[in-house]
C-alpha positions as CSV (number, residue, x, y, z in Angstrom):
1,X,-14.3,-0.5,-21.4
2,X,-15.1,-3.5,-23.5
3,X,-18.0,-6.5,-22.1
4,X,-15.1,-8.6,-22.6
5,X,-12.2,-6.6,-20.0
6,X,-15.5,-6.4,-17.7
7,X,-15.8,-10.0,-17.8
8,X,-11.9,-10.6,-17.0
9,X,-12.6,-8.0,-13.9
10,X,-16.1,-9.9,-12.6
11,X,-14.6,-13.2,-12.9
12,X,-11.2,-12.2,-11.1
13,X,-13.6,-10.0,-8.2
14,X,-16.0,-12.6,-7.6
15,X,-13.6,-15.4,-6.6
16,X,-11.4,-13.3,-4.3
17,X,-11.5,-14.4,-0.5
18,X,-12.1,-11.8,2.0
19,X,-9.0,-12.3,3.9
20,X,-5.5,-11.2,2.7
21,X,-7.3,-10.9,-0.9
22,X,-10.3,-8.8,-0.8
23,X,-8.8,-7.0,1.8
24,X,-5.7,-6.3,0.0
25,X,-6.8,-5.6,-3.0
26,X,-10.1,-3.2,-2.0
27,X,-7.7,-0.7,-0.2
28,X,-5.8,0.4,-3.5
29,X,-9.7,1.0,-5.1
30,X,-10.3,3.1,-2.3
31,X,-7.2,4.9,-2.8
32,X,-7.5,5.5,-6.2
33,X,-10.8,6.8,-5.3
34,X,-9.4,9.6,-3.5
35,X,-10.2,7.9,0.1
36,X,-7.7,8.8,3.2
37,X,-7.7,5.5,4.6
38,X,-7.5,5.7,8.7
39,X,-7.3,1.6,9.0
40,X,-7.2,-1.3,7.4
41,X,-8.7,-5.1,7.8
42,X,-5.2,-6.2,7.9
43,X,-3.9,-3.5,10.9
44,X,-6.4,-4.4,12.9
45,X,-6.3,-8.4,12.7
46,X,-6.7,-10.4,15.1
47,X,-8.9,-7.7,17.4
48,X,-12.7,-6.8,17.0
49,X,-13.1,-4.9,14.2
50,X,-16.7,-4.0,15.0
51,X,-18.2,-4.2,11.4
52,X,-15.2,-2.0,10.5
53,X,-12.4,-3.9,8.3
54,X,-11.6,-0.7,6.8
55,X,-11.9,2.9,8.1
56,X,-11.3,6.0,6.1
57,X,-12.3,9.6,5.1
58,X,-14.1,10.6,1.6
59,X,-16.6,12.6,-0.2
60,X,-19.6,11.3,-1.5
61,X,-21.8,11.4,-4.1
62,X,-22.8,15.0,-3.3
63,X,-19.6,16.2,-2.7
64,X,-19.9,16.1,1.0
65,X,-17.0,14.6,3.4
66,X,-18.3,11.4,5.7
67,X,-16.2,9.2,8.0
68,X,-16.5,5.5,6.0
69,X,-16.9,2.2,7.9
70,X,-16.3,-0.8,5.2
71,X,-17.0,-4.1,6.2
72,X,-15.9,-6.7,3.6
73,X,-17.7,-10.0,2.7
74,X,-16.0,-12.6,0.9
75,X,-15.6,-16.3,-0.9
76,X,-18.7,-18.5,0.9
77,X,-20.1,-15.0,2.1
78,X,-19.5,-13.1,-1.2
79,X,-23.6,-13.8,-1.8
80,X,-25.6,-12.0,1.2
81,X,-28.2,-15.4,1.6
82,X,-31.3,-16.5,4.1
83,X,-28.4,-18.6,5.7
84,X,-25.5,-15.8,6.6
85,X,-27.5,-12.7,7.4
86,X,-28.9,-13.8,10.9
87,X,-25.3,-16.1,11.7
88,X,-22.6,-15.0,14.5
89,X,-20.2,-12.8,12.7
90,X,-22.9,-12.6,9.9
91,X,-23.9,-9.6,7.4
92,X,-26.4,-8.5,10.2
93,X,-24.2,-8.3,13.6
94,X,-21.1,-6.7,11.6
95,X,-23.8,-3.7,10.1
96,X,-24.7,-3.4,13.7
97,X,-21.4,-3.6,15.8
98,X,-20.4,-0.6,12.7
99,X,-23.6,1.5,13.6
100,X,-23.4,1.2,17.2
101,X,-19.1,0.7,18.2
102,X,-17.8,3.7,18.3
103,X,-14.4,4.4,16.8
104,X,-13.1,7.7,17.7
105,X,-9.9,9.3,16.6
106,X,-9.1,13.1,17.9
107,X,-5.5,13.0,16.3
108,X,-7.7,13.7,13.0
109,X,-8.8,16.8,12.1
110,X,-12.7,16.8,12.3
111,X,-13.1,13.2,12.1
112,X,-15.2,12.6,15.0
113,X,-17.3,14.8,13.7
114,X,-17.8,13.6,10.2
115,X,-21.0,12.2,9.5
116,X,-21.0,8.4,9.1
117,X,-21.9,6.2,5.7
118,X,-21.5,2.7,6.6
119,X,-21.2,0.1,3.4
120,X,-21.3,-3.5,3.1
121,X,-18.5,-4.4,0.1
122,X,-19.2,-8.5,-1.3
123,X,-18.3,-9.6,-3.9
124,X,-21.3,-11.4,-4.8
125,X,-25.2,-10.1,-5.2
126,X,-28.1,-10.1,-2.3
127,X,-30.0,-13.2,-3.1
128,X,-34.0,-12.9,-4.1
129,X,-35.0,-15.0,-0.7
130,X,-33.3,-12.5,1.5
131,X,-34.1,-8.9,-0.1
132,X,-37.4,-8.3,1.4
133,X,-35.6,-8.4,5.0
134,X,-32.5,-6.9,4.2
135,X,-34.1,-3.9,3.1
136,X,-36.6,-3.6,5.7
137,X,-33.7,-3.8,7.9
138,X,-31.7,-1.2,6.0
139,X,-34.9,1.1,5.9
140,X,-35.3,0.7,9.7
141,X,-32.0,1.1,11.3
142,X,-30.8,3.9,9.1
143,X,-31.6,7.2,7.2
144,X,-31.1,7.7,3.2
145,X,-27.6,8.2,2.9
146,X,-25.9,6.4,5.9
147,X,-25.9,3.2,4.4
148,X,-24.4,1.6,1.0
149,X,-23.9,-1.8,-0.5
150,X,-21.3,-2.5,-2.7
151,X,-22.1,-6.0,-5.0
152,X,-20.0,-7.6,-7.5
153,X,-21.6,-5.7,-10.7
154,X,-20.9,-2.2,-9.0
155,X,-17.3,-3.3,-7.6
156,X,-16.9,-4.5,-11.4
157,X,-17.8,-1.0,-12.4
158,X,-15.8,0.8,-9.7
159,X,-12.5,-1.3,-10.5
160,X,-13.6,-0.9,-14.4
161,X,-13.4,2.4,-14.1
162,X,-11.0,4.3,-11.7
163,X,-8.2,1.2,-12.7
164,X,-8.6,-0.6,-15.7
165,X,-10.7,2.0,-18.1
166,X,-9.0,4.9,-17.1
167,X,-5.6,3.5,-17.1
168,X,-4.4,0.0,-17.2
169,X,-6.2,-0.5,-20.4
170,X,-7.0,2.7,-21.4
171,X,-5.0,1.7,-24.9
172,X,-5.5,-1.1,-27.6
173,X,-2.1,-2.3,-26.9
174,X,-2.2,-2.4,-23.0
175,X,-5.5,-3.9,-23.5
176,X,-4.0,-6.9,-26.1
177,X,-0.6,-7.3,-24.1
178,X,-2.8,-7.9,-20.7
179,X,-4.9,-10.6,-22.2
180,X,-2.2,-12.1,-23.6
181,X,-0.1,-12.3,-20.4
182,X,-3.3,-14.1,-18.7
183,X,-3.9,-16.3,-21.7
184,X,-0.2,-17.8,-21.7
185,X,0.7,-17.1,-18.1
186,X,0.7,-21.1,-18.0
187,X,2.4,-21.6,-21.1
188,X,5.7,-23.8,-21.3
189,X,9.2,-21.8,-21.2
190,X,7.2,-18.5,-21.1
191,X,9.2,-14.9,-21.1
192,X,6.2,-13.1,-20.2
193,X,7.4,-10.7,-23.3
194,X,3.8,-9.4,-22.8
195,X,3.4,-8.8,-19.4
196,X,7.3,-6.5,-19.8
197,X,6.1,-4.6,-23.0
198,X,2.4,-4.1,-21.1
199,X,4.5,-2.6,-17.6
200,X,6.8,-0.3,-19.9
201,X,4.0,0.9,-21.1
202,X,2.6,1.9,-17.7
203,X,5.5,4.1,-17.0
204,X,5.7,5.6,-20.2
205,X,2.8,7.4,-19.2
206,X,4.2,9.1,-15.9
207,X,5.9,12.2,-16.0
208,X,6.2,12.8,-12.1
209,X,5.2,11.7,-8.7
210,X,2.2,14.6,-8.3
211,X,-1.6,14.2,-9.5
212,X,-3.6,10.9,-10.3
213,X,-1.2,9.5,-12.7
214,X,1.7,8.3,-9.6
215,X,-1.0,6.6,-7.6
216,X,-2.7,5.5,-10.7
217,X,0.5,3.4,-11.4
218,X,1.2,1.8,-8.3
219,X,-2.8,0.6,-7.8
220,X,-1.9,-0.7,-11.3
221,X,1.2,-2.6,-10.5
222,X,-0.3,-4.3,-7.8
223,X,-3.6,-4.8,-9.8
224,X,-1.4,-6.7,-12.0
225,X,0.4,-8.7,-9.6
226,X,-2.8,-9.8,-7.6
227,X,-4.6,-10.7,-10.9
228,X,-1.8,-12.9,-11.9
229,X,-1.1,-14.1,-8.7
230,X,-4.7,-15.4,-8.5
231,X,-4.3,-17.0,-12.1
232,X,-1.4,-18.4,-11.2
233,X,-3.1,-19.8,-8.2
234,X,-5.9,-21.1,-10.1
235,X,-3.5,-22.8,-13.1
236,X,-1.7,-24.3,-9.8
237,X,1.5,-23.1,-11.2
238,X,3.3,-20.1,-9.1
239,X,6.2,-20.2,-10.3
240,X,4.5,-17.8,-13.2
241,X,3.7,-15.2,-10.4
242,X,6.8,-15.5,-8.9
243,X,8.8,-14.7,-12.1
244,X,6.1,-12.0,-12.9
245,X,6.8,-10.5,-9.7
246,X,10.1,-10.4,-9.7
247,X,10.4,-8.2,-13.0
248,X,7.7,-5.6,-11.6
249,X,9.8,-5.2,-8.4
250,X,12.9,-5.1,-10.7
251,X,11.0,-3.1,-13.5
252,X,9.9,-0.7,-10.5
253,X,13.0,0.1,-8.4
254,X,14.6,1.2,-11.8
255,X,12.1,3.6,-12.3
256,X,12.2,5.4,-9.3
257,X,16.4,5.1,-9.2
258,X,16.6,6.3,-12.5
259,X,13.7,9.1,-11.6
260,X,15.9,10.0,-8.7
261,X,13.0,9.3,-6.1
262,X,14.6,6.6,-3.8
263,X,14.3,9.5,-1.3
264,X,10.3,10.3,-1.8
265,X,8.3,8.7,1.2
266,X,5.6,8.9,-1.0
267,X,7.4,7.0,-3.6
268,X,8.8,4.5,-1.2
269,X,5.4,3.6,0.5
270,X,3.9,3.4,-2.7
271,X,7.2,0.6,-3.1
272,X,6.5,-1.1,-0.1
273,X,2.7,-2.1,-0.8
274,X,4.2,-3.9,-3.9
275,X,6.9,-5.6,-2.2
276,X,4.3,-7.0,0.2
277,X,2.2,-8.2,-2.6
278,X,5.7,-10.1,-3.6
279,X,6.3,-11.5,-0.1
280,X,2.5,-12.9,-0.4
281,X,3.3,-14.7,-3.5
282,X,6.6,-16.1,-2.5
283,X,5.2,-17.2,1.2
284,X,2.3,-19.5,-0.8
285,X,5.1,-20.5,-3.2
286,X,7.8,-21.8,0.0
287,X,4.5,-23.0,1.7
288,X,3.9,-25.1,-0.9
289,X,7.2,-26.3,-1.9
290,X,9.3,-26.3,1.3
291,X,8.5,-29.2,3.1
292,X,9.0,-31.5,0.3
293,X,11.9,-29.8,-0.8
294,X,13.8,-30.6,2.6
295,X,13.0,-34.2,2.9
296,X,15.8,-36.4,1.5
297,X,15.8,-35.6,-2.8
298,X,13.3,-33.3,-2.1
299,X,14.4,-31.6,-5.2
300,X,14.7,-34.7,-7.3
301,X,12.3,-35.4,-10.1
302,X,11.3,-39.1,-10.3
303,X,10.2,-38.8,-14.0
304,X,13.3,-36.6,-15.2
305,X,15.4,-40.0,-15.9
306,X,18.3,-39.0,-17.5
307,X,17.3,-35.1,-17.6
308,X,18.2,-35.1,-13.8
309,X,22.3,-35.9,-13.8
310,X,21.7,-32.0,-14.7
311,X,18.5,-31.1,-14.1
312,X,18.7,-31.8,-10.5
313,X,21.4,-29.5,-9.5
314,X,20.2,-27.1,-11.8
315,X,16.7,-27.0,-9.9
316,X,18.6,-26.7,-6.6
317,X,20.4,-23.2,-7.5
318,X,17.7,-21.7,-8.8
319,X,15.9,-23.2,-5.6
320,X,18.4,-21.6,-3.4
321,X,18.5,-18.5,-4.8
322,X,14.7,-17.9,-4.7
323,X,14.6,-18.9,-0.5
324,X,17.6,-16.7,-0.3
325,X,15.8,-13.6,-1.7
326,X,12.3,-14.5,0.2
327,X,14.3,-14.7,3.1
328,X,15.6,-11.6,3.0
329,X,12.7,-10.0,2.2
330,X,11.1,-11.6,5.3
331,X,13.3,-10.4,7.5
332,X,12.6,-6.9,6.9
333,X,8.9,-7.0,7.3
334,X,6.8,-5.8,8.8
335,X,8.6,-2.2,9.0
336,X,11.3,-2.5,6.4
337,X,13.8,-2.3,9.2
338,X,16.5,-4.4,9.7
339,X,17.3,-5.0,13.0
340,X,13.9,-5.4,14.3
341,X,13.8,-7.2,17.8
342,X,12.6,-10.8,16.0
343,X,15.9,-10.1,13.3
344,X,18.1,-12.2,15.2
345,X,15.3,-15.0,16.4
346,X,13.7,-15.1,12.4
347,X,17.0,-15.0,11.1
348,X,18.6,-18.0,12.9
349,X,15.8,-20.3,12.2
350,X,15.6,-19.6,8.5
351,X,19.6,-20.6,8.6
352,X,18.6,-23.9,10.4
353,X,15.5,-25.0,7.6
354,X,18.1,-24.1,5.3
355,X,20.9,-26.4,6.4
356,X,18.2,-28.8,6.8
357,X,17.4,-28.4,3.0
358,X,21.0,-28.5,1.5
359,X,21.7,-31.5,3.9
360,X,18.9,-33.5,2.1
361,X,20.0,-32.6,-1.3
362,X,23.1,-33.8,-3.0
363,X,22.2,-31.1,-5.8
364,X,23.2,-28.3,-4.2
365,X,27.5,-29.6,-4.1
366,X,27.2,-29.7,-7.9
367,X,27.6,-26.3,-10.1
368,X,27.2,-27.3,-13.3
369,X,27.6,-23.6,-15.1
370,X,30.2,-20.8,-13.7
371,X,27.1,-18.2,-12.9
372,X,26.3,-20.9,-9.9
373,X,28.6,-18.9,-7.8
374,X,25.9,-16.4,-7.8
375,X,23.7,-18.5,-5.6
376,X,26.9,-19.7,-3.9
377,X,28.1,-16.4,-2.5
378,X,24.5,-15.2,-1.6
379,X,24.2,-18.5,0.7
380,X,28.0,-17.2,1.8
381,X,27.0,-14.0,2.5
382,X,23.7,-14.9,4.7
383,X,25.0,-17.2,7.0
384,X,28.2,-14.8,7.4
385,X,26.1,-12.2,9.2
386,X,28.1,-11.0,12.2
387,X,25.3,-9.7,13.9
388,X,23.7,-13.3,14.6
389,X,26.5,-16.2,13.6
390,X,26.9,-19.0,15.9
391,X,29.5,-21.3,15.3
392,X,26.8,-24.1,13.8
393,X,26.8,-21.4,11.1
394,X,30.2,-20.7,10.0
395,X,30.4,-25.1,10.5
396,X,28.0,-25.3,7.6
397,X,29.1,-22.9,5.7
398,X,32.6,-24.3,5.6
399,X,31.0,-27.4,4.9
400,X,29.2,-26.2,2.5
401,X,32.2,-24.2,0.5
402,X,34.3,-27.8,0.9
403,X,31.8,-29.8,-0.2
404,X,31.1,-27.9,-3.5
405,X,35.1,-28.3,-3.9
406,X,34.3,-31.9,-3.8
407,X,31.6,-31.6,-6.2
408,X,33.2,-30.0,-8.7
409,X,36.5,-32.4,-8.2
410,X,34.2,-35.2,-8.3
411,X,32.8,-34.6,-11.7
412,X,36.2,-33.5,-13.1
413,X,37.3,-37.0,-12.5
414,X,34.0,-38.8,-13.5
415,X,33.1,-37.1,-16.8
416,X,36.1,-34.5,-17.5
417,X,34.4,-31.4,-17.2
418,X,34.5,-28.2,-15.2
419,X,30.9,-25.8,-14.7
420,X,30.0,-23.9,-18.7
421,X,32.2,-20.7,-18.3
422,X,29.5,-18.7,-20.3
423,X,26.9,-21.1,-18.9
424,X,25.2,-22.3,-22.0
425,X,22.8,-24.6,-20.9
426,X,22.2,-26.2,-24.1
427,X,25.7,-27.0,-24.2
428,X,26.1,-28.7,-21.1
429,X,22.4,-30.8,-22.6
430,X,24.6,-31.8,-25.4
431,X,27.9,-32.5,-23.2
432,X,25.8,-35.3,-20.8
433,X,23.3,-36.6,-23.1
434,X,26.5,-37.7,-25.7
435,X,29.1,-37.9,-23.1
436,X,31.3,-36.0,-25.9
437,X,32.6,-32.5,-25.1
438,X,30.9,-30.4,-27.7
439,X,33.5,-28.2,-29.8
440,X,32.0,-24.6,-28.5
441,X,32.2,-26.2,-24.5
442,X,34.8,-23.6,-22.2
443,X,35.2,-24.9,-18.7
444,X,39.1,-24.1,-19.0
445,X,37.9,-20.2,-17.8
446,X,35.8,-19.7,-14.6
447,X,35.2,-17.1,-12.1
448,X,33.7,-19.8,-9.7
449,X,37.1,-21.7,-8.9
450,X,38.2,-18.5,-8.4
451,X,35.8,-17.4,-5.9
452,X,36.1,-20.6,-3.9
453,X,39.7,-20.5,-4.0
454,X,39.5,-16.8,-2.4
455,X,36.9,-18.7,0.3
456,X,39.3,-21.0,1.4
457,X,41.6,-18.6,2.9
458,X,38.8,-17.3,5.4
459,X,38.6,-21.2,6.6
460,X,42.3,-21.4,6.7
461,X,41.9,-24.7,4.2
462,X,45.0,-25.7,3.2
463,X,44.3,-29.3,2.2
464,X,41.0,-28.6,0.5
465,X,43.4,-25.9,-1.5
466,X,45.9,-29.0,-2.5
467,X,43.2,-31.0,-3.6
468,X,41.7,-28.8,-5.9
469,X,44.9,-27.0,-7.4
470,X,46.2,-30.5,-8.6
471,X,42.5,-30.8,-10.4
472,X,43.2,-27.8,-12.6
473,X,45.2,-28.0,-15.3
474,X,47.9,-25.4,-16.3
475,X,45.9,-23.3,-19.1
476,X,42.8,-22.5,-16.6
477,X,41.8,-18.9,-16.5
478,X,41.2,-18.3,-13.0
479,X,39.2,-14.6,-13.1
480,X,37.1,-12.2,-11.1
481,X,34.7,-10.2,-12.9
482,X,34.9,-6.2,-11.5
483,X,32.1,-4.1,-12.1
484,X,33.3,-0.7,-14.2
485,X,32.1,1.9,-12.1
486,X,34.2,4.8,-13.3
487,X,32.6,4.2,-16.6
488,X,29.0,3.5,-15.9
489,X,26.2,4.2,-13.2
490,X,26.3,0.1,-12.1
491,X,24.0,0.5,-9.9
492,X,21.2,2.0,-12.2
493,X,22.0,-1.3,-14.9
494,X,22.1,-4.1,-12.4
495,X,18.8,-3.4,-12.1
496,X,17.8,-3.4,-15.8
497,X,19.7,-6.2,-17.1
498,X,22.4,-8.5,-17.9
499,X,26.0,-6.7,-17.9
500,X,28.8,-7.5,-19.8
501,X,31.0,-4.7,-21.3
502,X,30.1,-2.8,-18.2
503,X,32.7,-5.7,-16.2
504,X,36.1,-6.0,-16.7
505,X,38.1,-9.0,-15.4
506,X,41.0,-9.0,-12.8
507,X,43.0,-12.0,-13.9
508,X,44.1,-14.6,-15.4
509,X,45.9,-15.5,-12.2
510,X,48.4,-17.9,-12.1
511,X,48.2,-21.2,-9.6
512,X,50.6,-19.2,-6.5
513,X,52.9,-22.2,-5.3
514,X,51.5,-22.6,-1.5
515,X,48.5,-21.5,0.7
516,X,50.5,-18.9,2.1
517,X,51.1,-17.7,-0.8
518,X,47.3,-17.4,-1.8
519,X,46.2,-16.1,1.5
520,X,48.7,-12.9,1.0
521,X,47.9,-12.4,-2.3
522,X,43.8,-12.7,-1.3
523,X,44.5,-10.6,1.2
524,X,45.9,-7.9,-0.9
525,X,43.4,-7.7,-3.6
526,X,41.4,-4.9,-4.3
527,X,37.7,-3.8,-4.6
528,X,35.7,-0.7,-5.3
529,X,33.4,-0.3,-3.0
530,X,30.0,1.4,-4.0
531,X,27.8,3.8,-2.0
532,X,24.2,2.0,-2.9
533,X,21.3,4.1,-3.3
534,X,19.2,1.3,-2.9
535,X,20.7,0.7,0.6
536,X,20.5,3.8,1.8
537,X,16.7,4.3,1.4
538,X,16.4,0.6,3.1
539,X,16.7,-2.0,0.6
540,X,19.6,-3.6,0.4
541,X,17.8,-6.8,-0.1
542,X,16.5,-5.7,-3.6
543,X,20.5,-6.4,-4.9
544,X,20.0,-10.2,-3.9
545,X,16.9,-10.1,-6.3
546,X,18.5,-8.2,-8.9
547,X,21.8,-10.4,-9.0
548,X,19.6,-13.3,-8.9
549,X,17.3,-12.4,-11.7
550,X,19.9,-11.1,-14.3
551,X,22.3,-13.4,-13.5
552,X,25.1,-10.6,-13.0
553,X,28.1,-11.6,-11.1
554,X,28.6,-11.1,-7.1
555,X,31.0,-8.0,-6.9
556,X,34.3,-8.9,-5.0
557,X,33.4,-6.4,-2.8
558,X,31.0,-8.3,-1.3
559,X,32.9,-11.2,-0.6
560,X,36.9,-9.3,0.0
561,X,35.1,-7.3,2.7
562,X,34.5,-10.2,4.5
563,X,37.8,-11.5,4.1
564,X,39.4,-8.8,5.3
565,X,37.2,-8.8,8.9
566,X,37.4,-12.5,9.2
567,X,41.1,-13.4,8.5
């Protein structure tokens, strides 16, 4: 491995905090390693640990299987110093809680009679003033062999060799592609082109789920998350992390659905350490964001000026439909299990921040292009959860649904235009800035008025109906874009990319004459319904992201189902 990839490793190891960094990342070394971890830092926080933030079994050296105790040091204790060694909690009273507190485990085969090696893992060097003690104390308390220290320079080489070296960059390209990602991961209106080409390259180079190569590849996808989330963290800009994480989770499922190993447990927990890594980076994004987003304009940019008649609403859906996702996410942690005892309790205060956050931005009743009833339906669909609706729910929502009627009525009148039907956003740019409708412009086809029309009937609203029907002009081209399953695995693509052959459209339909006349026909529509592998092995919340990040259209099913149980 190059000086130069052992500089990017030291720098990224020595500024990592021992909690919920360190102690994330060190387990997927160890596992790499060929380690059986027992326990981790982050299983047993908030209880005495005992000089033991991570247990587990392993060969050393010699060949020769010990029980490990690690206790991890980190950010002001990376460096072991005069100052920390003799302090409560300090580098001496965790290597003597680990000696002396016993942690006994008879479910294991022979692990209570292991012999023990006890290391101290920092992520800094033993200072000069303090070496003459420390090793005194080492030398003392323990016999050659029991004891190890892990510093910065041998971590670099550890983490240099078992993930980058061996495999991450292993190969020119990988190697350029992942300094490239770090080097631009800041840049304005960045693809991270790099960061995709460096992760297909990862996969190209497993075959199968058995040997080094499988575990090799999920220690590098979250090697590659963490490192960018800590750049991104350090450049104070996480939306880069967030967008990077979003593809590998993508990127990911689509390998194992195409591999056929949504059924795998190995495969799957393997999954669910990277889609923790992706809660972490969108919890410190909403931490960050959240509370100013929900204060009145929270969303509004003081120094867009004009920018903001679309750049406003424009930041609001993609605002929603991040929160959306991260909410869904959070509500199946810890366990990946839906209807955990806290669902209801976490799920009906994330509704109420939400309606908080709409309430206090205008933005959010003002689709500008037709794929905003992507984020509309999502924000549909989780309120209209039957298993923990109150009324104050289905209230907003209905609110909600009439007030982007009024939105969209509203600008009708104001400046003549309906949302982009093929949501070209340098279009609508041109539209406002000259107030002239550009010549390629289409707002006379949409797949959104349709979709709220179809809403409507489940709130029985016939004047919101009339109000919007005598806003539309005769040649509109209401549609509703079907997914082509007998044609195409949909479920395998919506996870690749953008469709569009793989749709075809139900539609034009006509204005019908009265409500009643659109709440039969509503009613009477069709839908295919699809058998999700996804949801089956317990991730139905992966479709939010994948809808959100491709921009592929809601299927009807989603929405007619609910029609048909509420009406």
């Amino acid at each position: 491995m190059s000086s130069s990839n052992n500089i990017i490793v030291q720098e990224y190891l020595s500024s990592l905090k021992e909690d919920n960094e360190l102690d994330s990342l060190f387990p997927i070394l160890l596992n790499v390693m060929g380690f059986h971890i027992i326990q981790t830092a982050k299983e047993a926080k908030g209880q005495s640990q005992y000089g033991k933030d991570i247990i587990a079994i392993g060969k050393d050296k010699n060949g020769i299987k010990h029980k490990w105790y690690f206790e991890l040091k980190g950010y002001k204790d990376r460096d072991i110093t005069d100052k920390n060694f003799t302090i409560p909690d300090g580098v001496l009273e965790s290597i003597r809680e680990a000696k002396f507190a016993a942690f006994d485990d008879s479910s294991i085969p022979e692990f209570n009679h292991l012999p023990l090696k006890i290391v101290v893992v920092h992520n800094g060097i033993l200072k000069p003033n303090i070496r003459p003690t420390f090793e005194g104390f080492i030398s003392k308390e323990f016999k050659p062999g029991e004891f190890e220290r892990w510093d910065i320079y041998y971590l670099t080489d550890l983490f240099s060799r078992y993930l980058f070296s061996e495999y991450l960059l292993s190969d020119s390209e990988s190697n350029r592609l992942f300094k490239r990602t770090l080097a631009f991961l800041d840049a304005a209106d960045n693809d991270f082109a790099d960061l995709k080409q460096l992760i297909e390259i990862q996969f190209d180079k497993v075959s199968s789920i058995k040997g080094r190569a499988f575990k090799k590849l999920f220690a590098t996808l979250n090697l590659v998350t963490s490192i960018i989330f800590h750049y991104s963290k350090e450049n104070d800009n996480l939306i880069a992390a967030k967008e990077c994480s979003d593809y590998i989770v993508l990127r990911t499922w689509a390998w194992i659905l195409k591999s056929k190993f949504e059924k795998k447990q190995s495969v799957l927990n393997e999954f669910r350490k990277l889609l923790k890594t992706q809660y972490q980076i969108l919890n410190s994004y909403f931490l960050k964001t959240f509370s100013i987003a929900t204060i009145e304009d929270g969303l509004y940019a003081e120094n867009g000026d004009n920018f903001e008649a679309i750049g406003y609403p424009l930041r609001c859906f993609e605002y929603i439909s991040d929160l959306i996702y991260y909410c869904n996410l959070r509500l199946y942690l810890p366990n990946f299990k839906k209807k955990s005892n806290a669902y209801t309790k976490i799920h009906n205060r994330q509704k109420d921040k939400i309606i908080t956050l709409i309430k206090n931005n205008p933005g959010f009743f003002r689709p500008l292009l037709d794929n905003h009833s992507i984020p509309i339906l999502q924000l549909f669909m989780f309120f209209i959860d039957k298993s923990t609706w109150r009324q104050k729910d289905v209230d907003f929502i209905a609110s909600y649904v009439f007030g982007v009627i009024t939105g969209l009525i509203v600008i009708k009148k104001q400046r003549g235009r309906f949302p982009e039907g093929y949501n070209r956003i340098n279009l609508l740019v041109e539209y406002v800035s000259t107030n002239s409708k550009p010549q390629e412009y289409i707002d006379d086809s949409s797949i959104l008025i349709a979709v709220l029309f179809e809403l409507l009937v489940i709130f029985n609203a016939k004047d919101m109906y009339e109000n919007l029907k005598k806003h539309i002009g005769e040649n509109m081209h209401l549609q509703i874009a079907h997914p082509n399953v007998k044609d195409f695995d949909i479920e395998q693509i919506m996870f690749e990319r953008h469709m569009d052959e793989e749709y075809y459209i139900e539609g034009p339909f006509s204005l019908v004459n009265t409500f009643e006349d659109l709440k039969e026909k509503t009613k009477t529509r069709g839908f295919d319904k699809i058998n999700y592998r996804t949801d089956n092995a317990g991730f139905s919340f992966l479709r939010i992201l994948a809808h959100k990040y491709f921009k592929n259209e809601i299927f009807p099913n989603e929405w007619r189902g609910i029609i048909s149980e509420m009406t």
